[in-house]
C-alpha positions as CSV (number, residue, x, y, z in Angstrom):
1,X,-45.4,8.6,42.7
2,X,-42.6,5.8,42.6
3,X,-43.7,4.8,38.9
4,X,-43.4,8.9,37.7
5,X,-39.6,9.0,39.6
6,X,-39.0,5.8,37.6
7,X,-39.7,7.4,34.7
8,X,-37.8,10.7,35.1
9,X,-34.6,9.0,35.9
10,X,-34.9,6.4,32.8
11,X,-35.6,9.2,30.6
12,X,-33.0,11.7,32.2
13,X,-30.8,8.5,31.6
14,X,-31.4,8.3,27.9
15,X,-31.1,11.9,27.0
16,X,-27.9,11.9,28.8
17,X,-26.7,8.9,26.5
18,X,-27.6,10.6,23.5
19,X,-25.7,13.8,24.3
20,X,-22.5,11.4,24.2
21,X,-20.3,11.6,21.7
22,X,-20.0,8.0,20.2
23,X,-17.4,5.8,21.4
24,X,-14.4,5.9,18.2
25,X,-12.5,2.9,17.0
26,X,-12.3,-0.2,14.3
27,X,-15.1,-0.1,11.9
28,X,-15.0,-3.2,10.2
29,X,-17.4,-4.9,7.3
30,X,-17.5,-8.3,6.0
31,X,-18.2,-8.8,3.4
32,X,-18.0,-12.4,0.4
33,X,-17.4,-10.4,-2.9
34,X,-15.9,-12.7,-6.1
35,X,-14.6,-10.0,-8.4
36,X,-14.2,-11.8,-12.0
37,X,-11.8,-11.5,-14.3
38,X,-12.7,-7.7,-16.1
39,X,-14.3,-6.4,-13.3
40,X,-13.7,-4.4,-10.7
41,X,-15.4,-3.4,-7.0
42,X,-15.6,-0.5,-5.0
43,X,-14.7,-0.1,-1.4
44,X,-16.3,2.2,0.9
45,X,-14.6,1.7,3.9
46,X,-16.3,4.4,6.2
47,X,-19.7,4.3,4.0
48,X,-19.8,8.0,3.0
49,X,-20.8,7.0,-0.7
50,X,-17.0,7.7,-1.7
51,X,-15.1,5.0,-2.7
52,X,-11.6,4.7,-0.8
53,X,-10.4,2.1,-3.5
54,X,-10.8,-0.1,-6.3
55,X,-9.9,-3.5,-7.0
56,X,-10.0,-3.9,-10.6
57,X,-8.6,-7.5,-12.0
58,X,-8.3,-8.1,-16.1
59,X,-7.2,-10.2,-19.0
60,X,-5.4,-8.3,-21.9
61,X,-4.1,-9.5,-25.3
62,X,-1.4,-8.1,-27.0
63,X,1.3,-8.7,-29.6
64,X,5.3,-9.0,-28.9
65,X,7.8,-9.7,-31.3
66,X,6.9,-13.2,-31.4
67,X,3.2,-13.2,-31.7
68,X,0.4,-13.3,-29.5
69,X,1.3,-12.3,-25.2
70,X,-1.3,-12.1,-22.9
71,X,-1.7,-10.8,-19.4
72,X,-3.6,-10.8,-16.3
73,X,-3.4,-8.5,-13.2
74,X,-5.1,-7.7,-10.1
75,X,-4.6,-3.8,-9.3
76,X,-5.5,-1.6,-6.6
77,X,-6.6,1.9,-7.5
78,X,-6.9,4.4,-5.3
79,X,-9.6,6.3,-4.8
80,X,-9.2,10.5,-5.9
81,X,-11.8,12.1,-3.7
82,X,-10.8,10.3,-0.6
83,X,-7.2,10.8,-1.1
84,X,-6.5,7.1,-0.8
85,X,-2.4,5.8,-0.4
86,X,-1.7,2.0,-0.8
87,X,1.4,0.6,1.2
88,X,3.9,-0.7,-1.1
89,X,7.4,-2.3,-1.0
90,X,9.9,0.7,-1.2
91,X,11.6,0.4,-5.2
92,X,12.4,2.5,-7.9
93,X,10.2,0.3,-10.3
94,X,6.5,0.0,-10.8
95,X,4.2,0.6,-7.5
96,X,3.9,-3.3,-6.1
97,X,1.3,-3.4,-3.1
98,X,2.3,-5.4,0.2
99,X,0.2,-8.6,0.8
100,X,0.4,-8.7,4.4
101,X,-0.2,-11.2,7.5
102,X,-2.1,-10.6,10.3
103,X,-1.0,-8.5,12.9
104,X,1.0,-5.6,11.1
105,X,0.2,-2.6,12.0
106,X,-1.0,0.5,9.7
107,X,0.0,3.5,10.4
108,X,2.0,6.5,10.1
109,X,5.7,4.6,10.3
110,X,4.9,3.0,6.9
111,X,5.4,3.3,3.4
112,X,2.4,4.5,1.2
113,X,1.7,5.2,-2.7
114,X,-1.0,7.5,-3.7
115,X,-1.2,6.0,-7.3
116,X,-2.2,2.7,-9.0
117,X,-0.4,-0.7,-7.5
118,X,0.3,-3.3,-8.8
119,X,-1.3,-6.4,-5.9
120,X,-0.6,-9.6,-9.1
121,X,0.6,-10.3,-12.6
122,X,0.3,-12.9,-14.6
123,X,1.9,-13.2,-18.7
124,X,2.5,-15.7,-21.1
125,X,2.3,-16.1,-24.7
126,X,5.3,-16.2,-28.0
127,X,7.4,-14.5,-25.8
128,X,7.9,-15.9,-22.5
129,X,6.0,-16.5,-19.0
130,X,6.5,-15.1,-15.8
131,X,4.7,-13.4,-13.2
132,X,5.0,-10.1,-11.1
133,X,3.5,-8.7,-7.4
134,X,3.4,-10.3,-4.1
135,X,-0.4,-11.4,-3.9
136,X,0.1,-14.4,-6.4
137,X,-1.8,-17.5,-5.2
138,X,-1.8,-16.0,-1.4
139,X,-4.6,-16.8,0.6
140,X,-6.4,-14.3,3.5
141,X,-3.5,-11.8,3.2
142,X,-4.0,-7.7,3.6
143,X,-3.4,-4.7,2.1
144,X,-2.8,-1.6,4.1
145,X,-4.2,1.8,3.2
146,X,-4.1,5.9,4.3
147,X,-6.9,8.0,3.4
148,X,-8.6,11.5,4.5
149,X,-11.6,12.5,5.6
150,X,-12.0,15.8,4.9
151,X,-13.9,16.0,8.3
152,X,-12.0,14.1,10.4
153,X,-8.1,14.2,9.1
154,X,-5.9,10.9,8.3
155,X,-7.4,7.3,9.4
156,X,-5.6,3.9,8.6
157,X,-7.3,0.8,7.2
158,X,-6.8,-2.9,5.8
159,X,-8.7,-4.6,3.0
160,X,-8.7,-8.4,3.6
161,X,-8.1,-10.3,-0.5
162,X,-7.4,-14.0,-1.2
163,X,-6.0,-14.5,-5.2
164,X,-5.7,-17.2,-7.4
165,X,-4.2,-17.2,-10.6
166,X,-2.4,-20.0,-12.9
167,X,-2.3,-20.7,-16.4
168,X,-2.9,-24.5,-17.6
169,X,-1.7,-26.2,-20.3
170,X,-3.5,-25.4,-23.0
171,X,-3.0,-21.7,-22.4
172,X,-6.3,-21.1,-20.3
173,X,-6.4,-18.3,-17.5
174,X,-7.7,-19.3,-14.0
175,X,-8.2,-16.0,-11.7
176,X,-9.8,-15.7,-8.7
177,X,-10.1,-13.2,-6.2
178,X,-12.1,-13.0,-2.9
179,X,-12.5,-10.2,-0.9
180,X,-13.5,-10.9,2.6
181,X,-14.0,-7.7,4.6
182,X,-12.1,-4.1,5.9
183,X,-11.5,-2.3,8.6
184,X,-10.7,1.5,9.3
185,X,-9.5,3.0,12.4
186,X,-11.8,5.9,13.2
187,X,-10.0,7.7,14.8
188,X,-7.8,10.0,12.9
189,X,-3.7,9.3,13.4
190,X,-4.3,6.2,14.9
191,X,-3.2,2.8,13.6
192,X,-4.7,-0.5,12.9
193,X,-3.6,-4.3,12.9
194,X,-4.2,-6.3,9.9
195,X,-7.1,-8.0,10.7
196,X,-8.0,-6.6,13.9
197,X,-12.0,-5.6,13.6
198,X,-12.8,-4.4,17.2
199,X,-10.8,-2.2,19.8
Protein backbone atom coordinates (compact mmCIF):
# COMPACT_ATOMS: atom_id res chain seq x y z
CA UNK A 1 0.00 0.00 0.00
CA UNK A 2 2.90 2.47 1.05
CA UNK A 3 4.88 1.41 -2.30
CA UNK A 4 1.44 2.25 -4.57
CA UNK A 5 1.07 5.96 -2.47
CA UNK A 6 4.72 6.28 -3.37
CA UNK A 7 4.10 5.95 -6.66
CA UNK A 8 0.99 8.17 -7.06
CA UNK A 9 2.65 11.15 -5.54
CA UNK A 10 6.07 10.70 -7.77
CA UNK A 11 3.98 10.45 -10.68
CA UNK A 12 1.32 13.25 -9.70
CA UNK A 13 4.78 15.14 -9.15
CA UNK A 14 6.01 14.76 -12.66
CA UNK A 15 2.89 15.42 -14.53
CA UNK A 16 2.64 18.55 -12.52
CA UNK A 17 6.30 19.51 -13.69
CA UNK A 18 5.50 18.99 -17.22
CA UNK A 19 2.43 21.24 -17.18
CA UNK A 20 4.97 24.08 -16.27
CA UNK A 21 5.74 26.49 -18.51
CA UNK A 22 9.60 26.43 -18.80
CA UNK A 23 11.63 28.69 -16.81
CA UNK A 24 12.73 31.95 -19.58
CA UNK A 25 16.11 33.49 -19.64
CA UNK A 26 19.90 33.53 -21.29
CA UNK A 27 20.33 30.89 -23.81
CA UNK A 28 23.75 30.80 -24.53
CA UNK A 29 26.01 28.37 -27.07
CA UNK A 30 29.66 28.01 -27.28
CA UNK A 31 30.83 27.44 -29.62
CA UNK A 32 35.20 27.41 -31.41
CA UNK A 33 34.40 28.42 -35.08
CA UNK A 34 37.66 29.84 -37.31
CA UNK A 35 35.94 31.55 -40.14
CA UNK A 36 38.73 31.97 -43.03
CA UNK A 37 39.38 34.58 -45.10
CA UNK A 38 36.28 34.15 -48.01
CA UNK A 39 34.03 32.60 -45.82
CA UNK A 40 31.39 33.26 -43.88
CA UNK A 41 29.19 31.39 -40.85
CA UNK A 42 25.73 31.38 -39.82
CA UNK A 43 24.40 32.14 -36.45
CA UNK A 44 21.31 30.64 -35.12
CA UNK A 45 21.02 32.17 -31.91
CA UNK A 46 17.62 30.59 -30.74
CA UNK A 47 18.11 27.36 -33.14
CA UNK A 48 14.88 27.70 -35.12
CA UNK A 49 16.87 26.83 -38.46
CA UNK A 50 16.87 30.71 -39.26
CA UNK A 51 19.88 32.38 -39.30
CA UNK A 52 19.95 35.68 -37.04
CA UNK A 53 23.26 36.76 -38.71
CA UNK A 54 26.23 36.36 -40.75
CA UNK A 55 29.79 36.91 -40.35
CA UNK A 56 31.20 36.91 -43.64
CA UNK A 57 35.13 37.98 -43.74
CA UNK A 58 37.03 38.50 -47.41
CA UNK A 59 39.98 39.58 -49.54
CA UNK A 60 39.19 41.76 -52.61
CA UNK A 61 41.54 43.07 -55.41
CA UNK A 62 40.97 46.05 -57.21
CA UNK A 63 42.54 48.76 -59.28
CA UNK A 64 42.96 52.66 -58.05
CA UNK A 65 44.61 55.24 -59.97
CA UNK A 66 47.86 53.98 -59.11
CA UNK A 67 47.60 50.28 -59.72
CA UNK A 68 46.73 47.37 -57.82
CA UNK A 69 44.63 48.15 -53.94
CA UNK A 70 43.52 45.40 -52.06
CA UNK A 71 41.18 44.90 -49.16
CA UNK A 72 40.00 42.85 -46.40
CA UNK A 73 36.97 43.10 -44.14
CA UNK A 74 35.07 41.35 -41.64
CA UNK A 75 31.20 42.19 -41.92
CA UNK A 76 28.22 41.38 -40.13
CA UNK A 77 25.00 40.78 -42.07
CA UNK A 78 21.95 40.65 -40.79
CA UNK A 79 19.82 38.12 -41.14
CA UNK A 80 16.17 39.08 -43.35
CA UNK A 81 13.79 36.55 -41.99
CA UNK A 82 14.60 37.09 -38.48
CA UNK A 83 14.56 40.77 -38.69
CA UNK A 84 18.06 41.07 -37.31
CA UNK A 85 19.52 44.95 -36.15
CA UNK A 86 23.30 45.19 -35.28
CA UNK A 87 24.31 47.99 -32.70
CA UNK A 88 26.51 50.46 -34.29
CA UNK A 89 28.34 53.75 -33.40
CA UNK A 90 25.75 56.58 -34.18
CA UNK A 91 27.42 58.50 -37.83
CA UNK A 92 26.24 59.72 -40.96
CA UNK A 93 28.93 57.47 -42.73
CA UNK A 94 29.01 53.73 -43.51
CA UNK A 95 27.27 51.32 -40.73
CA UNK A 96 30.47 50.53 -38.27
CA UNK A 97 29.47 47.75 -35.57
CA UNK A 98 30.39 48.31 -31.81
CA UNK A 99 33.12 45.84 -30.44
CA UNK A 100 32.12 45.78 -26.99
CA UNK A 101 33.45 44.79 -23.41
CA UNK A 102 31.87 42.71 -21.11
CA UNK A 103 29.14 43.87 -19.08
CA UNK A 104 27.15 46.34 -21.51
CA UNK A 105 24.01 45.87 -21.63
CA UNK A 106 21.60 45.15 -24.86
CA UNK A 107 18.67 46.36 -24.98
CA UNK A 108 16.06 48.76 -25.93
CA UNK A 109 18.14 52.19 -24.81
CA UNK A 110 20.61 51.44 -27.70
CA UNK A 111 21.49 52.16 -31.02
CA UNK A 112 20.73 49.47 -33.73
CA UNK A 113 21.19 49.06 -37.76
CA UNK A 114 19.12 46.70 -39.67
CA UNK A 115 21.55 46.60 -42.65
CA UNK A 116 25.12 45.34 -43.35
CA UNK A 117 28.09 46.65 -40.76
CA UNK A 118 30.99 47.11 -41.20
CA UNK A 119 32.87 45.03 -37.63
CA UNK A 120 36.94 45.51 -39.63
CA UNK A 121 38.77 46.89 -42.65
CA UNK A 122 41.86 46.36 -43.86
CA UNK A 123 43.55 48.23 -47.43
CA UNK A 124 46.67 48.69 -49.00
CA UNK A 125 48.12 48.71 -52.30
CA UNK A 126 49.48 51.82 -55.14
CA UNK A 127 47.38 53.97 -53.35
CA UNK A 128 47.77 54.10 -49.77
CA UNK A 129 47.10 51.93 -46.45
CA UNK A 130 44.91 52.37 -43.76
CA UNK A 131 42.27 50.62 -41.93
CA UNK A 132 38.60 51.15 -40.93
CA UNK A 133 35.96 49.61 -37.89
CA UNK A 134 36.48 49.10 -34.32
CA UNK A 135 37.09 45.27 -34.15
CA UNK A 136 40.79 45.49 -35.64
CA UNK A 137 43.14 43.28 -33.72
CA UNK A 138 40.62 43.14 -30.58
CA UNK A 139 40.52 40.17 -28.69
CA UNK A 140 37.12 38.52 -26.78
CA UNK A 141 35.07 41.68 -27.60
CA UNK A 142 30.98 41.58 -28.45
CA UNK A 143 28.66 42.63 -30.68
CA UNK A 144 25.15 43.41 -29.66
CA UNK A 145 22.07 42.51 -31.72
CA UNK A 146 17.91 42.95 -31.86
CA UNK A 147 15.93 40.50 -33.59
CA UNK A 148 12.12 39.17 -33.76
CA UNK A 149 10.60 36.18 -33.28
CA UNK A 150 7.61 36.26 -34.96
CA UNK A 151 6.21 34.12 -32.00
CA UNK A 152 7.52 35.68 -29.18
CA UNK A 153 8.23 39.60 -30.07
CA UNK A 154 11.73 41.49 -29.66
CA UNK A 155 14.74 39.55 -27.69
CA UNK A 156 18.34 40.99 -27.33
CA UNK A 157 21.60 39.08 -27.87
CA UNK A 158 25.53 39.22 -28.08
CA UNK A 159 27.89 37.28 -30.42
CA UNK A 160 31.24 36.92 -28.70
CA UNK A 161 34.30 37.46 -31.94
CA UNK A 162 38.18 37.86 -31.51
CA UNK A 163 39.94 39.42 -35.03
CA UNK A 164 43.21 39.52 -36.26
CA UNK A 165 44.35 41.17 -39.14
CA UNK A 166 47.85 42.82 -40.38
CA UNK A 167 49.54 43.06 -43.46
CA UNK A 168 53.49 42.07 -43.49
CA UNK A 169 56.02 43.31 -45.45
CA UNK A 170 56.00 41.78 -48.47
CA UNK A 171 52.25 42.62 -48.90
CA UNK A 172 50.81 39.31 -47.39
CA UNK A 173 47.29 39.35 -45.57
CA UNK A 174 47.04 37.72 -42.12
CA UNK A 175 43.18 37.45 -40.90
CA UNK A 176 41.84 35.67 -38.28
CA UNK A 177 38.67 35.59 -36.73
CA UNK A 178 37.26 33.36 -33.85
CA UNK A 179 34.02 33.15 -32.79
CA UNK A 180 33.48 31.88 -29.40
CA UNK A 181 29.86 31.63 -28.40
CA UNK A 182 26.19 33.81 -28.10
CA UNK A 183 23.67 34.50 -26.00
CA UNK A 184 19.91 35.60 -26.43
CA UNK A 185 17.73 36.79 -23.82
CA UNK A 186 14.48 34.77 -24.07
CA UNK A 187 12.46 36.69 -22.96
CA UNK A 188 11.01 39.26 -25.25
CA UNK A 189 11.93 43.24 -24.17
CA UNK A 190 14.36 42.12 -21.83
CA UNK A 191 18.07 42.99 -21.99
CA UNK A 192 21.24 41.15 -21.82
CA UNK A 193 24.96 41.81 -20.55
CA UNK A 194 27.76 41.17 -22.91
CA UNK A 195 28.84 38.04 -21.89
CA UNK A 196 26.50 37.16 -19.39
CA UNK A 197 25.30 33.31 -20.28
CA UNK A 198 22.97 32.45 -17.27
CA UNK A 199 20.26 34.43 -15.34
Amino acid sequence: MKSSKTTLIVTSMLLAAMTLPASAGVVYTQVNVSIPVNSYYNIDLNRDGIPELTLRSAFLQGLCQSGDEYVWFLEAIPGANANTAIMTTPSAGPALALALPAGVAVGPENNFYSGTATMAEVFWGACGAGNNGTWLNLPDRYLGLRFSDSQKGIHYGWVKVSTTAYVDEGGHLHATTFLSGFAYQAIAGEPILTGQISD
